[in-house]
N, C-alpha and C positions, 0 to 999 in steps of 0.2 A: 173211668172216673170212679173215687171212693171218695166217702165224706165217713170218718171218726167221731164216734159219740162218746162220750164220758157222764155217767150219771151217779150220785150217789144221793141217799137218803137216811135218816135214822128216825127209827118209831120204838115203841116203849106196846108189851101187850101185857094183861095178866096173866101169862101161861109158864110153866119153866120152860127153861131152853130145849129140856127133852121133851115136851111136848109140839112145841114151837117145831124143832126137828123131824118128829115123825108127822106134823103135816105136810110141812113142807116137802119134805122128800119122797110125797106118796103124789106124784104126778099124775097118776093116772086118775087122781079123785080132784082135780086140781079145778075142771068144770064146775062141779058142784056148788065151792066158795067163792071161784075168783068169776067173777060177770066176761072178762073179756080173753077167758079162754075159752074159745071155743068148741076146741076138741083136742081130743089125746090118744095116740097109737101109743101102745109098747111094743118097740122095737129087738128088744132081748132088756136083759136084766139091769143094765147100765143106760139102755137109751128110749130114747122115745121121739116122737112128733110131735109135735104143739103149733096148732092152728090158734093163732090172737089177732082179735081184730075190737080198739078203743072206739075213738071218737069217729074216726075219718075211715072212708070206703075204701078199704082197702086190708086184706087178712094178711098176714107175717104168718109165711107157713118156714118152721123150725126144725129145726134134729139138735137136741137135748142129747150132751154125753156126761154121767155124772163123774166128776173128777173127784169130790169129796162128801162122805155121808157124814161122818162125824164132827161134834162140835168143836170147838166153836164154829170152824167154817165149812158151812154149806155150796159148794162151788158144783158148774157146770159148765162145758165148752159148749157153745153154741154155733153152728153152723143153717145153710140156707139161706134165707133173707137176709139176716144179722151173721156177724163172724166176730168171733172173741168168748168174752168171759162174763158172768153175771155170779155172782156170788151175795150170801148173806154170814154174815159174821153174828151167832147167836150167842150173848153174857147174859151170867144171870144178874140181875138188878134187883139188889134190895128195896126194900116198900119205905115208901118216902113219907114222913111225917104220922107214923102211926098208918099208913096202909097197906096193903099186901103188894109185896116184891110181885115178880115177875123176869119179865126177858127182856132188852136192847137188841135190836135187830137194825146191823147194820147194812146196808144194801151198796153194792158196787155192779155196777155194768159198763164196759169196755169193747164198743162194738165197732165194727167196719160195714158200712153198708158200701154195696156196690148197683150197676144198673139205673135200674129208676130212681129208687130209692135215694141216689146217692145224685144223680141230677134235680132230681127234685130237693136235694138237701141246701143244693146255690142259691135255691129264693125262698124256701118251707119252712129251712131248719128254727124259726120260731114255732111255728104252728106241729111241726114231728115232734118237737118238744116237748109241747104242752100236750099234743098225742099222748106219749109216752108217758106223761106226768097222772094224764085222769088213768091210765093204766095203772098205775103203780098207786093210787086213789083205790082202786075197784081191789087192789092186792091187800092192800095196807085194811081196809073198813071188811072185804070178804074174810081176810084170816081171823081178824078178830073173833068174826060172828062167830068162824069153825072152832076155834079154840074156847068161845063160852060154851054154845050148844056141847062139844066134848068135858066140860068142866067135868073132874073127876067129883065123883058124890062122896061129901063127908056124913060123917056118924057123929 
């Protein structure tokens, strides 16, 4: 049994896109800002492990391969729990009415789950949703924080 997930999101941060970029693709610091990762292996130079676990008891343990570092799009193949692709698509976005530009970050994720996961998708798939939703919550309000505390200092 497999149940397919299709997710997408767009948020707005104050950072440029290169900035946005090099947190994003520093996995292994990934704990630090996002709450619902849990933990991170580097695997070699392209991969890694990622333990997440949101709202509900249960950890989504990962293997992260990056498929793309540079902008605009930040992609990764995902295998383990999840199978597919998660990507972010970083533009830079001018400042709106007199305030300071920034980045549009668009988020896609394209999964297969299989096993549990995917029996439990027949009667859960609202509640794995909203799983995945306060996840992508803990992503969206932790990057922020990363990206002000790194605000580059003016003169």
């Amino acid at each position: 049994m497999r149940a397919t997930y299709f997710f997408r999101d767009s948020w707005h941060v104050a950072a440029s896109p290169e900035r946005v970029r090099d947190v994003v693709i520093d996995l292994e610091r990934y704990p630090l800002w996002w709450p619902q990762v849990v933990a991170v292996a580097s695997l070699g130079p392209d991969d890694a492990r990622v333990l997440c676990r949101s709202a509900l008891p249960y950890t989504l343990d990962l293997v992260l391969h990056a498929v793309t570092r540079e902008l605009p799009v930040l992609e990764v193949e995902v295998s383990g729990d999840l199978a597919g692709r998660i990507g972010f698509t970083v533009t830079e976005e001018p400042g709106r009415a007199g305030g300071a530009g920034g980045a549009r970050l668009d988020f896609a994720q394209e999964v297969v789950v299989s096993g549990p996961l995917a029996v439990a998708s027949r009667v859960a798939r609202p509640l794995l949703t909203w799983n995945h939703e306060r996840m992508m919550r803990g992503c969206r309000q932790g990057l922020a924080r990363r990206l002000a505390e790194q605000a580059p200092e003016t003169h």
